[in-house]
N, C-alpha and C positions, 0 to 999 in steps of 0.2 A: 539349766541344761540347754547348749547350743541345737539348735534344728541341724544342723549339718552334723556333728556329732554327739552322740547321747556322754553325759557326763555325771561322776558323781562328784562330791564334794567332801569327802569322808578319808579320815586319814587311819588304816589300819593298826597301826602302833598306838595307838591310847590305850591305856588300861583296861577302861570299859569294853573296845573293840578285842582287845585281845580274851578278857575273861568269858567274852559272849559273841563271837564272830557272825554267828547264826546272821541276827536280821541285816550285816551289813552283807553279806552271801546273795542273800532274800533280794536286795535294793537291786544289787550288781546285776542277779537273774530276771527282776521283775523289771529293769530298763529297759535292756537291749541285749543282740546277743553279743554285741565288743561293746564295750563300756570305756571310758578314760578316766581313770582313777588322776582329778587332776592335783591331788595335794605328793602325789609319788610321781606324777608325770611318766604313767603308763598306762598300757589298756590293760583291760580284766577281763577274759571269758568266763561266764560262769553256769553254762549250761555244760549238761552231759552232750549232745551230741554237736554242740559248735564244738567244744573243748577235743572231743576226739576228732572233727574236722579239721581244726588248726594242727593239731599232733600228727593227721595225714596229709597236710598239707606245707611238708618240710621244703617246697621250689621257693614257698611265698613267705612265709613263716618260719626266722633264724632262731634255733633254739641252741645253736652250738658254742655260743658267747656265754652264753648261761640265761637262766630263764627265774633267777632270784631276782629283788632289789637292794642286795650288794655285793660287790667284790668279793669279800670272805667265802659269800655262801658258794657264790658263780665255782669259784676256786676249787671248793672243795666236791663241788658236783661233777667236775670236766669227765668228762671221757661217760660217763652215764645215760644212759640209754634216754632221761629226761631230754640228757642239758648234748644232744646230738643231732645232724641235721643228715638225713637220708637213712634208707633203709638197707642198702648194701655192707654195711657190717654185720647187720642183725638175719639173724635165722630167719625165712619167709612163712616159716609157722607160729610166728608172733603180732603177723600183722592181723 
């Protein structure tokens, strides 16, 4: 793990991570609150209230590209309330 950014080493897709995601949840949560998942080369939020910080904070944080790691999924998300960046389309009794 870099001093300048917290990182894990952990690649989501193994078998094992997938049959049991739990302790790598755990690792991601007990690091830091952004994490760099460097075997996917991205960050990971994995706290409840960073995670709803980054989702209110759509100036700094683009979720409108899509918010998967891959095209297929990105694709199939567009236009979703996830995979969108502002709050002017959405009802202001959702916020």
């Amino acid at each position: 793990m870099s001093a300048d950014r917290p990182s894990l080493d952990a690649d989501l897709y193994t078998d094992a991570a997938i049959l049991d995601p739990f302790p790598l949840y755990r690792a991601v949560r007990d690091r830091a609150s952004a994490v760099w998942l460097s075997a996917h080369d991205v960050w990971a939020i994995g706290r409840f209230d960073d995670v709803r910080a980054a989702l209110r904070a759509d100036d700094v944080l683009i979720s409108g590209r899509g918010v998967a790691l891959n095209p297929f999924v990105n694709q199939q998300s567009a236009g979703t309330t996830l995979a969108s960046d502002g709050h002017a389309a959405f009802d202001v009794s959702f916020r």
